[in-house]
N, C-alpha and C positions, 0 to 999 in steps of 0.2 A: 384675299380676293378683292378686299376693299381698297387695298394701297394699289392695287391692281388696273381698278377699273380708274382711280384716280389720275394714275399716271397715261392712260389710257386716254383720257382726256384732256388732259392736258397734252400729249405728242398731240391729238386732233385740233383742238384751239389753235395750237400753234402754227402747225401747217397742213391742215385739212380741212379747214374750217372755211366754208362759202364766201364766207362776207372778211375781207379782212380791214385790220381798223386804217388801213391807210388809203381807203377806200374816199374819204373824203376828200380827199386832195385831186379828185378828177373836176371838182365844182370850179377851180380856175381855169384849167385849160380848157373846160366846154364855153366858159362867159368868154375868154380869151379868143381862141377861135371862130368865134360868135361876131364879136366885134370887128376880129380880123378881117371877116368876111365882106360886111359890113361897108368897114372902109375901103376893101378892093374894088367894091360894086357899088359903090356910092348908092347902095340901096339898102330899103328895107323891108324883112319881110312882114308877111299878114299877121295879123293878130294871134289867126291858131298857133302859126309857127313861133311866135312870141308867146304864146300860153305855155306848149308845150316844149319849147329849149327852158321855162322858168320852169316848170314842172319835173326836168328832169334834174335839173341844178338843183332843185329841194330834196329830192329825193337821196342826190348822191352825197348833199349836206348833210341830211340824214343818217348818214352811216355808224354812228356811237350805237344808235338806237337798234339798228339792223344787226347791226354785232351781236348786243345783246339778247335780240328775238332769236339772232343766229344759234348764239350760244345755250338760250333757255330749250332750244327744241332737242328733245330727245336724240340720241346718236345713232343713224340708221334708222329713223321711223321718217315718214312720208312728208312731215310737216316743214322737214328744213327745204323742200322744194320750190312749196309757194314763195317761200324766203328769199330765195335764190332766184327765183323770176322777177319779184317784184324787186329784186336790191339790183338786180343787173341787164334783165330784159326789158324793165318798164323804159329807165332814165336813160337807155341808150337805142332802146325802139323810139322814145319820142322825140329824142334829137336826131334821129336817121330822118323820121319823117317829118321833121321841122327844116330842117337841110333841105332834106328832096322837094319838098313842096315848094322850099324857098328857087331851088335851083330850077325849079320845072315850071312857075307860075309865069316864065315871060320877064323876070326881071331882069339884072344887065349882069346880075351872079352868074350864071351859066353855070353846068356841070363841069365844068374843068377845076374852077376853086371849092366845089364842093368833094369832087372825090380825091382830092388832095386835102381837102380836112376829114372827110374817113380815114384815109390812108396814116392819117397824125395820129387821132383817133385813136387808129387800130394797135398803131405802135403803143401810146400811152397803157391802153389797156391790157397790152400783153406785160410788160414794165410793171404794172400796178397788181396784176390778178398773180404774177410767178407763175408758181407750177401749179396753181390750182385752174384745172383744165376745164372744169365742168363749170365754174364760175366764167373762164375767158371765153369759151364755146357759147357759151347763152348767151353775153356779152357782145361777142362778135356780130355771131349770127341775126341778135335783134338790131345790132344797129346799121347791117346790110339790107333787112326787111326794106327799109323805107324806099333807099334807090332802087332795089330791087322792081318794087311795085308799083313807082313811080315809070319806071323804065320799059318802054312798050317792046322790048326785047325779051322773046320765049326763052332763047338760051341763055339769056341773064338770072331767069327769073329760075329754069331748070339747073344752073350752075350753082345758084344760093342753096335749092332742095337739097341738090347730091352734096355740095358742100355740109351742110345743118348735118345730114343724114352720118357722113362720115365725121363730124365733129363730135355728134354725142357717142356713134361707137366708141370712137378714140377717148374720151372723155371718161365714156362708162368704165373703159377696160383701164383707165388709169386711174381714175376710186377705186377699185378693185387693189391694182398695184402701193398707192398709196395706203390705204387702209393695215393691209399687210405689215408695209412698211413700220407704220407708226404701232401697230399691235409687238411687231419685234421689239422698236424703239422702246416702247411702253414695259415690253416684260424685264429688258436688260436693266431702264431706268428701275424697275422697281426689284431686282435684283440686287441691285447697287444700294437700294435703299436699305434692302433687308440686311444687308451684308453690315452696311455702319450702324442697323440699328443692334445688330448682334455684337458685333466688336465693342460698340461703345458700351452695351450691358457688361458683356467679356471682363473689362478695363473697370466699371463701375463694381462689378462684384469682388474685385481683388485676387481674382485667379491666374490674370498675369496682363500684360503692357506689350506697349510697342515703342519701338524707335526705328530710326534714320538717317544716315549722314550722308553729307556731299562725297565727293573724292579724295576729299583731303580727312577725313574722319571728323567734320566738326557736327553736328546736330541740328538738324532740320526740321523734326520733329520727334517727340515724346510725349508719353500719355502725361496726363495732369496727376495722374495719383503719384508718381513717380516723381513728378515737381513737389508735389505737397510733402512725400516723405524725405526729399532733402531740402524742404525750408525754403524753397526759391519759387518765383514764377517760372511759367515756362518761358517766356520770352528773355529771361536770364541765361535758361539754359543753350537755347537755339543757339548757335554760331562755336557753344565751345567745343572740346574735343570731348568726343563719347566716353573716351577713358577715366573721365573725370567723375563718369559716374560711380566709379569702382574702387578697393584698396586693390589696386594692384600687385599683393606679395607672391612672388614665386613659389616662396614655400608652401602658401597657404592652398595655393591652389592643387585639384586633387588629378587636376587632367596633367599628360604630360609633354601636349602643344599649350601653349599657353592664349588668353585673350591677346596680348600684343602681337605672339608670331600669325594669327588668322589675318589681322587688321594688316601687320605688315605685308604679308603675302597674298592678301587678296581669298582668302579662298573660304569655303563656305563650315559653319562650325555648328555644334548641335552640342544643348545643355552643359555648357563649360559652367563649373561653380565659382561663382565671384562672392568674395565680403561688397557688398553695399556701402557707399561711403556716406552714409547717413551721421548724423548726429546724435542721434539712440546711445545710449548707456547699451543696450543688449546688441549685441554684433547680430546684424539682418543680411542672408546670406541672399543669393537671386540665381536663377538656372538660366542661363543665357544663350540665344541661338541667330543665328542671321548667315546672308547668302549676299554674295555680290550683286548689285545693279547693274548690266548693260545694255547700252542700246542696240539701236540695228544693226551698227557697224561694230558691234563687241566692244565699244569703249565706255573702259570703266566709271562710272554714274556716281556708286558710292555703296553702302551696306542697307539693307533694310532687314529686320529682324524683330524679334517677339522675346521675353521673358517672365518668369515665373517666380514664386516669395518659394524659396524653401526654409523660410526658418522653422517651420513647425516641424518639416519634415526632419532636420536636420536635429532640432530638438529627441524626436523620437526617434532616432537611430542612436544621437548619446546616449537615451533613455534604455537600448538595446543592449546596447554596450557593456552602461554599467550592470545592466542584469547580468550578462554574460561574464564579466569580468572582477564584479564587486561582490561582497555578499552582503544580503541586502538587509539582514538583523544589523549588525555591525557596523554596516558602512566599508569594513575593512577590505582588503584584496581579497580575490576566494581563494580556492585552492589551483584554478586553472593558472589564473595571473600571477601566481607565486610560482607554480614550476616553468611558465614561459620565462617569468624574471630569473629562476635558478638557473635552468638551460643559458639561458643569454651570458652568464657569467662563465658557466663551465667550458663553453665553446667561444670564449673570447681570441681574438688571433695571438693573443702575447699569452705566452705560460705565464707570465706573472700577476696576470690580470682575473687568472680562472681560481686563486682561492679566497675562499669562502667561511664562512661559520652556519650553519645552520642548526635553530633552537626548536623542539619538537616542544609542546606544550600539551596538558592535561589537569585540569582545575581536580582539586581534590574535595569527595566529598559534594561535588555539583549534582549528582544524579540525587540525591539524597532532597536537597531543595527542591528538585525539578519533583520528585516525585509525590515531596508531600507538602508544599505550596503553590502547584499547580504550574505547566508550560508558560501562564502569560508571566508569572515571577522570574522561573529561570529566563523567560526572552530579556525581559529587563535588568535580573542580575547579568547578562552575557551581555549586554551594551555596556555595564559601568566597566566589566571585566576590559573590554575592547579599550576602552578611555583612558584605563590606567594602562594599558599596555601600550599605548601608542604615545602613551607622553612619556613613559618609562626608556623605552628605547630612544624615542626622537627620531634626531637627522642619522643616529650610528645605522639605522638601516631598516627594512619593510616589514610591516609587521601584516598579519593575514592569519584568516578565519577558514579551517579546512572544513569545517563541519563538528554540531553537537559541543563540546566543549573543548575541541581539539583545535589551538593555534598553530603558528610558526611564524618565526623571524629567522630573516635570513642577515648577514652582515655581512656586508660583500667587505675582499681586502684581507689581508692575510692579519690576524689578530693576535698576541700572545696570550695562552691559556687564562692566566692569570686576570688578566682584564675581562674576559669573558667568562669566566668564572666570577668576577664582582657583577656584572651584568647580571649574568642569573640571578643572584644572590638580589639584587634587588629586586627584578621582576617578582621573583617569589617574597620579598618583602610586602611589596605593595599591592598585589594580588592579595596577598592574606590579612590582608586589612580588613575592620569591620566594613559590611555595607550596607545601606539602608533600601528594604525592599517591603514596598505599601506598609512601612509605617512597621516593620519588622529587623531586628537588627541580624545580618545575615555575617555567618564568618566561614570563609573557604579557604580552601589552600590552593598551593598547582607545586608541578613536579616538573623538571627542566631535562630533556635529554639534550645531547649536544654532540653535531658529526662535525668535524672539518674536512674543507677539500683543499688540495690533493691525501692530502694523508690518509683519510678516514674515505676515500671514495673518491673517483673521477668522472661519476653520471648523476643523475639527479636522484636516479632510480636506488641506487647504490647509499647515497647518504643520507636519503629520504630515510632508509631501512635501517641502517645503520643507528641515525639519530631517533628512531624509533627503539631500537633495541636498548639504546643509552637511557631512554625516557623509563623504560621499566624496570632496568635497574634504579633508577632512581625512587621510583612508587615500590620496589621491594623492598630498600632500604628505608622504609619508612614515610614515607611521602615527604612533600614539603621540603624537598631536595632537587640539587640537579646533580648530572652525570654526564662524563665524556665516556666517549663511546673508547670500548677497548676489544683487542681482535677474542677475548674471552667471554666477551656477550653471547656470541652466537648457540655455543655449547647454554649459557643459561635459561636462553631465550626456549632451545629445544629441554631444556630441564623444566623450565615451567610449564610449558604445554602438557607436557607429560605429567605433571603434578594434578594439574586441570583434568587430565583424563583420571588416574589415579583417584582421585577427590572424587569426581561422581560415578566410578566404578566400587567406594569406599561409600558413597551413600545408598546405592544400591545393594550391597551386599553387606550391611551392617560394619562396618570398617570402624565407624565414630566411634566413639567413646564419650562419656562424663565422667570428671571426676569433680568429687566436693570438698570444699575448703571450710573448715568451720569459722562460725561466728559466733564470739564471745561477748558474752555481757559481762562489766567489769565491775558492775557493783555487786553480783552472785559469782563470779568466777565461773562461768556454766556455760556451757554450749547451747546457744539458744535456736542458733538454725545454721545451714550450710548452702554456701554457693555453690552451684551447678557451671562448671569450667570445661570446655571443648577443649576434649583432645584427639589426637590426629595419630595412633600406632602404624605407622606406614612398614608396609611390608618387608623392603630394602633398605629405608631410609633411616627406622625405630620411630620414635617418638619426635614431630616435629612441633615446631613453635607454632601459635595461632597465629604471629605475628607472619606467618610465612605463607601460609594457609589463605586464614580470613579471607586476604585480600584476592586471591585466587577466585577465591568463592564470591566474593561479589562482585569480579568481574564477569563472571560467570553467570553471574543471577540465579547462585543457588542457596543464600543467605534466607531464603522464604521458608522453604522444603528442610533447609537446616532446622532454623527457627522453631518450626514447628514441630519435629522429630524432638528436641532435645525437651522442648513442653513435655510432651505425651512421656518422655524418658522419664524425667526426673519427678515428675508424678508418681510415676510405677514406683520409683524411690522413696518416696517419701512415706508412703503407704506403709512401710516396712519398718520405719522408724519410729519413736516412744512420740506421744502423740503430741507433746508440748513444743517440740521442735519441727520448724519452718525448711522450706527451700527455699532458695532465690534462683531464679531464670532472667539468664538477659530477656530483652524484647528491643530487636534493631528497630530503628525508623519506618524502616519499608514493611515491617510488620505489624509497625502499630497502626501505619496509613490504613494498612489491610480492612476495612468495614467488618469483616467477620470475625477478626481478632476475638470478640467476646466470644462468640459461639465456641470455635475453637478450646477455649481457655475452658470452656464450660464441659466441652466433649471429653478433653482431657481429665478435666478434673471427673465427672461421671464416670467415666470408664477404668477411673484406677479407685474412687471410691473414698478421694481423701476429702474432709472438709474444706472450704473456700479460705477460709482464713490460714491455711499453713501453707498454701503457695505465694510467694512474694514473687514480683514483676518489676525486674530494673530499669529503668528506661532513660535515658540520657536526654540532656535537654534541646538535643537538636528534633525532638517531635514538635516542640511549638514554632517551629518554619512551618509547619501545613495551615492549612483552613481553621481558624481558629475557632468555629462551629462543628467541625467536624473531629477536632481535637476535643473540644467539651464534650460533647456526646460519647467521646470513645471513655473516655475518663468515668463521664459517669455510669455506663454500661457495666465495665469493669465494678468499679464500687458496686453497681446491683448482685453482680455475683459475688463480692465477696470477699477478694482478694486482697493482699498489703499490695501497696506502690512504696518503691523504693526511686528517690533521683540520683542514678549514680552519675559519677564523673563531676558532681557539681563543681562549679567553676573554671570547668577547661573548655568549657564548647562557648555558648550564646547564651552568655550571664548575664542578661535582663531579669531581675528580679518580680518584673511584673506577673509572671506567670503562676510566680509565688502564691495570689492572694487568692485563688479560684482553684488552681489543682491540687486533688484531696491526696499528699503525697503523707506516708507514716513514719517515714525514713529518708533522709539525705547520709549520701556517703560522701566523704570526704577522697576525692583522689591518692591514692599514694601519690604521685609529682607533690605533696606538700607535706607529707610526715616527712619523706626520704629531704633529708639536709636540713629537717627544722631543728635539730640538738644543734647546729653547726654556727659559733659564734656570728653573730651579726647575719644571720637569717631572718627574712619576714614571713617565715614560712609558719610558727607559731602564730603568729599576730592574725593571721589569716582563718587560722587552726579554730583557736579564739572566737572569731568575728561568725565564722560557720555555725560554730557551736550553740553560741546564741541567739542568732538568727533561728536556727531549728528550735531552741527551746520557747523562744516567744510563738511558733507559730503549734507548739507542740510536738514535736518530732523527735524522733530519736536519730542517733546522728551515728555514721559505722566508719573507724577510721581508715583505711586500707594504706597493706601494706607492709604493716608493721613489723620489725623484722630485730629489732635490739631492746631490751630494758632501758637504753635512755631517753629511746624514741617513747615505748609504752607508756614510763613515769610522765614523760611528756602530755600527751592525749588526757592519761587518766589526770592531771591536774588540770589540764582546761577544761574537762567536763566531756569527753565523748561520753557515749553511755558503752557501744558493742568496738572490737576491734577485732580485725583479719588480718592474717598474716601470719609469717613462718616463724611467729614469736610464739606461735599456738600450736600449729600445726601448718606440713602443708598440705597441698591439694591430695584427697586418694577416691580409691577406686570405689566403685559402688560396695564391694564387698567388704573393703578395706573400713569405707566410713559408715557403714551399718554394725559391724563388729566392733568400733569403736564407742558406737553411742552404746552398743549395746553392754559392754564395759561401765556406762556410767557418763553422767553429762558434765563433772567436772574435769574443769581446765588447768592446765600447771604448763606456766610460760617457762622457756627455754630458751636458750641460744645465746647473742654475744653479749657483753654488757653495751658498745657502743659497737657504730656501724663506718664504713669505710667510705669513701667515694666509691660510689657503684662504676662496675666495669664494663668495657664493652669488649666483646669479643670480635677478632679481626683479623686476618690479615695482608698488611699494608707492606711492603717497599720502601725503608726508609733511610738515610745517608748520614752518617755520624762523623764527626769530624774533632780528632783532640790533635794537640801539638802538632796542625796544620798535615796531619794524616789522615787521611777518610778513609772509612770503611761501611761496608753494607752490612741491615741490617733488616729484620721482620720485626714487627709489633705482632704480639700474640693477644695479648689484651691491653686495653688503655681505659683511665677516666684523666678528672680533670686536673688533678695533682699528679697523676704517673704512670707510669706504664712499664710491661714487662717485654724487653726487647730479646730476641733469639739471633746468633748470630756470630756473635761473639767470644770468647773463650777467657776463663779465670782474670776478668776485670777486677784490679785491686776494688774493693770500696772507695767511696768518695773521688773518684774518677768523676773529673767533669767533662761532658762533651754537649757540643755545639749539636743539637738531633732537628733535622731540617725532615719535617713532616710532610710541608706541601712547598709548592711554589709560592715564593713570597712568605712562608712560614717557618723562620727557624725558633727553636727553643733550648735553652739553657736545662738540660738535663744533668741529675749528680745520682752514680752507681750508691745501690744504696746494697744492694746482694747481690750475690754471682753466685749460679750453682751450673758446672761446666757452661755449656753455650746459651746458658739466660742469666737475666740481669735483671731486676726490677730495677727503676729508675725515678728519681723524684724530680720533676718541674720546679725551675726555679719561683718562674710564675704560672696560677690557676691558668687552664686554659679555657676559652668561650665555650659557651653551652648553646646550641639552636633552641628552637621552639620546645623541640620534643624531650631534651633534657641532654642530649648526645652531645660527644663533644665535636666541634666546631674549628674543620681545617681551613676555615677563608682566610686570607691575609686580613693583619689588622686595619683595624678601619682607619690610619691615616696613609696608610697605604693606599686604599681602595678612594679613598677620597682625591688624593693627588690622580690616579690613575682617571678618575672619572670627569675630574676637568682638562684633562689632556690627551686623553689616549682617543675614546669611545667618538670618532670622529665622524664624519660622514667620508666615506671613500669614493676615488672618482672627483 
């Protein structure tokens, strides 16, 4: 209201105002006229009329002064009146009646040159007052008074009345008009005021800008923040071409009229996305709008328009994106942006373009960390895991994070097995590397499935599935492995399911089974206690491996409910046996995590009644990945009750030693992976045998060797110093009834079996192509290790037959007939063949094979 009243005043100063400053400049033509007069009439007037023509010359000299009385008096109150008489009725009342007097006294003036210097006069004064009516009417009127009243004429004097009378009407009613006028004038001006003082805030807050150009597209004007952000003044900018503000790429842009075809075509555009042609290191994007200029006759003027910063905005829509797109542990692609990347291969226009390889992933052994070193560990193990998988693969193709520990790489481009077979082979190399997690050394494994397309699938949906089914073949055969998918999966996949059901229809209805393997102490020759072994009598199947099982069961997450069944089991067992002999019970990870674990151990032990000290607790050294507080506490609870701790598996899991100096273990066992092949010349498996041994004795322990299975292995152990040894050198695994009736016989031990031991075998079978005197013939392997194998196939192969036997792709071997009994053959390797992690043998191609293929094959495609 205050910029209001301002402008308000200011339209009235202007042109509403009584007095105006040019008001002074009538003090020449009254002295002039004056003089005029003067000289026409070689006369002069009286003194009054000399008083009063200097009296009004002072007054109309006056005028700065009168302005200002003008101006100080309030707008619409009474005071500017007297103002307005005394600035315009006094000094032209007293020169009427300085004239009049002068013309009427008898002198040789006469009224003809005076009402000819009214008539001057009158002109001057309309000239001088404009349109201010109320100023020229009082004016007028007082400077006719004189003649008027001078003039012995009624109807003169009646004509001045009616004249004055209709002067101030018309006068009133045009203050009236004028007033109005300048109150409209006032609120536009101060409309226009509010308008730039908003815009200019608008421009100063950074919310967005203005611009301009003539008709030719050069710049007329622009906001100053818009100079400042490309480094120029504005008067640099003015005259160039507006395009100049912008990167112009076609591509980049998101609309698909472009800024150049609006400019060219004249026509009006709303939020087109431009890059900013700033000098910033960060690309500043701008939303840009404008509308043609014309004038009355529709000709084109130029553009005027307004724009906006969306770099923030643009900022967080990438920000949306990569949500949507990325996974946000990893950094990796997720799962969506991997099947849109799959789809887009499969549906390529060229068949040649649509095959693929697609790698299913699952880290082995992850849940187990996640569960007992807590989520912020496993988030951090699943970063390192990302890091080596994406340097592992590189440019050959995407790698992406589907969820929990499940990856996938996809490698677009049609690949030969064989190269992608070393691929895997390394992913699961470098994956199984140690890793360091809060000062913890962590070791995991992963297992590789593997689809191709066309062959293995033609939708995404299809190979997804496929290379899933490949993935669990390979975690059945051991983890730590990959597998190409074959059309025999499918049948396995619904084999395992049904094993799954089977499994916890077998835990519910008593189906499990223990049996116990005794353990010998070798300095009494005695049975001193026996391991408790899960077995699985399946109803159709007979007796299955744990190795077949187990893993069933802890996909299942029924490894708890086991756990604890085979506790309370083997307790009832042991109750029953001569009181000096112990049990041993596994105890998984996720059971030791368990906080109740003691109570449990305790309940079991109560309820069957046996003392604390004859049940022994295995436990593997991947519990010290948890809470290393929560670890001590569980350790020492145990010890409150009672119980032996036995570390089995020593040395195959997370061999930091550290863990040694604080967990009150009574027993380290020794893995069988180190008696099996430690008689075997140039073995380090002794050396090791050795170094355990005394480690256990320094820290006090007794040490159990497993495994053992020959008198050269045995004489082995017993001269490094084991003290207890297991294994089918003793006996093997039996039934509850079978190993009660045996203690109950008597606690001595009488070893048995081979004097030496063979390469262990593996059962199998494989597809394989045999080739002598440039003849091939097919063949099965029924069993193989790393010196030989037993081929089916074949028919009365003399001995010493050598053939060329091509295992895998890229894998042939020098095999020589060593027997033949009708269609089998055992068969001896010229050379050992490689062994994996897990001790199996190892059909990759040799590693200068894989090495040549790896700096030339594994390319990026496309």
């Amino acid at each position: 209201m205050q910029s209001f009243n301002t402008a308000l005043q200011s339209a009235e100063d202007g042109q509403q105002g009584f007095v105006p400053r040019s008001w002074g400049l009538l003090t020449a033509p009254l002295v002039g006229l004056f003089v005029l007069m003067a000289a026409l009439s070689t006369s002069l007037p009286d003194v009054l009329s000399f008083i009063m023509v200097g009296a009004a010359v002072a007054i109309c000299a006056g005028a700065p002064k009168l302005v200002r009385l003008d101006n100080s008096s309030s707008a619409g109150t009474w005071l500017r009146y007297p103002v307005l008489v005394m600035a315009f009725g006094l000094p032209t009342a007293l020169y009427g009646f300085a004239v009049a007097r002068w013309a009427d006294g008898g002198s040789a003036l006469g009224w003809a040159p005076a009402v000819a210097t009214f008539a001057i006069l009158s002109l001057l004064l309309t000239a001088l007052l404009e349109d201010r009516i109320a100023s020229k009417v009082i004016a007028l009127f007082a400077l006719w008074i004189g003649p008027s009243l001078y003039s012995d004429s009624f109807q003169a004097r009646s004509l001045l009345v009616v004249g004055g009378v209709l002067g101030i009407a018309i006068a009133c009613r045009e203050v009236g008009r004028v007033q109005k006028a300048a109150e409209a004038r006032a609120a536009r001006e101060h409309a226009q005021h509010r308008a730039e003082e908003l815009l200019a805030e608008y421009e100063e807050t950074g919310q967005g800008w203005f611009w301009e150009t003539d008709r030719r597209g050069q710049i007329t004007y622009i906001s100053q923040r818009i100079a400042d952000l490309l480094g120029k003044a504005r008067s640099e900018l003015e005259g160039r071409p507006v395009t100049n503000l912008f990167v112009l790429n076609a591509q980049e842009q998101e609309s698909e009229r472009t800024l150049v075809f609006h400019f060219s075509t004249r026509s009006s555009f709303q939020d087109v996305q431009v890059r900013a042609a700033t000098s910033e290191q960060e690309e500043r994007w701008w939303s840009i709008s404008g509308r043609p200029v014309l004038d009355q006759f529709n000709n084109f003027l130029g553009f005027r328009g307004s724009g906006t910063d969306l770099t923030e905005t643009r900022k967080s829509q990438r920000h949306v994106v990569e949500l949507a797109r990325f996974d946000s542990l990893t950094k990796l692609a997720n799962r969506f942006q991997m099947a849109e990347w799959l789809e887009k291969i499969l549906s390529a226009p060229r068949l040649e373009n649509r095959a693929c390889a697609v790698f299913l992933l699952d880290l082995d052994r992850f849940k187990q960390v996640n569960d007992t070193m807590g989520h912020p560990a496993g988030d951090a193990l699943l970063r390192q895991v990302a890091d080596r998988l994406r340097s592992t693969v590189g440019e050959a193709g995407r790698v992406g994070r589907l969820g929990g520990d499940e990856f996938q790489v996809v490698i677009p481009g049609l690949q030969p097995r064989d190269e992608l077979a070393y691929l895997a082979l390394r992913i699961i190399e470098n994956l199984s590397q140690p890793y360091s997690i809060e000062g913890s050394r962590v070791t995991i494994g992963a297992s590789v499935g593997i689809a191709l397309a066309p062959d293995d699938g033609s939708t995404s949906e299809a190979l997804i599935r496929n290379a899933d089914l490949a993935l669990y073949a390979a975690k059945d055969g051991g983890r730590g492995r990959h597998h190409f998918y074959a059309r025999d999966l499918h049948s396995d996949a619904q084999e395992r399911q049904q094993l799954e059901q089977d499994l916890r229809d077998a835990i519910a209805e008593g189906g499990l089974e223990l049996q116990y393997q005794p353990q010998v102490c070798l300095a009494s020759e005695e049975i001193t206690g026996l391991e408790a072994l899960l077995r699985w009598n399946h109803p159709r199947l007979g007796y299955l491996s744990p190795a077949k099982f187990v893993p069933i069961a802890e996909d299942a997450g029924l490894i708890p409910q086991i756990g604890e069944w085979a506790l309370r089991t083997a307790c009832r067992a042991v109750a029953q046996w001569p009181k000096g002999v112990r049990v041993a019970v596994n105890v998984s990870p996720l059971q030791f995590a368990n906080p109740a674990l003691p109570a449990i151990v305790t309940s079991a032990l109560t309820g069957s009644g046996v003392a604390p000290e004859r049940l022994e607790l295995e436990i593997t050294e991947s519990v010290f990945l948890g809470d290393q507080k929560s670890t001590e506490s569980t350790f020492a609870a145990l010890k409150r009750v009672g119980v032996r701790l036995a570390l089995d598996d020593f040395g195959t899991g997370y061999s930091s030693l550290a863990y040694l100096r604080n967990a009150p273990f009574d027993k380290i066992k020794i893995d069988q992976s180190f008696v099996r092949g430690a008689t075997v010349e140039g073995s380090r498996n002794g050396a090791i045998i050795a170094s355990i041994v005394s480690l256990a004795e320094a820290l006090g322990m007794e040490t159990t060797a497993e495994g053992v299975e020959t008198f050269d292995e045995l004489d082995l152990v017993r001269t490094l110093g084991c003290s207890h040894v297991q294994g089918y050198i003793y006996d093997s695994a039996l039934t509850e009834a079978a190993a009660t009736a045996r203690l109950n016989e008597g606690l001595s031990a009488l070893a048995k079996g081979p004097k030496s031991a063979r390469a262990a075998r593996q059962t199998m079978l494989r597809k394989v192509r045999l080739e002598h005197d440039r003849q091939g013939y097919d063949g099965t392997i029924r069993n193989i290790s790393y010196t030989g194998a037993m081929v089916e196939g074949l028919w009365n192969v003399p001995e010493g037959t050598v053939f060329a036997l091509q295992l895998s792709e890229g894998l042939t071997v020098e095999a020589t007939c060593r027997w033949c009994d009708e269609d089998r053959m055992g068969v001896e390797f010229a050379n050992p063949l490689p062994l994996d992690e897990t001790g199996a043998v190892s059909f990759a191609p040799p590693r200068e094979v894989r090495d040549k293929m790896d700096s030339s094959v594994l390319r990026k495609a496309g």
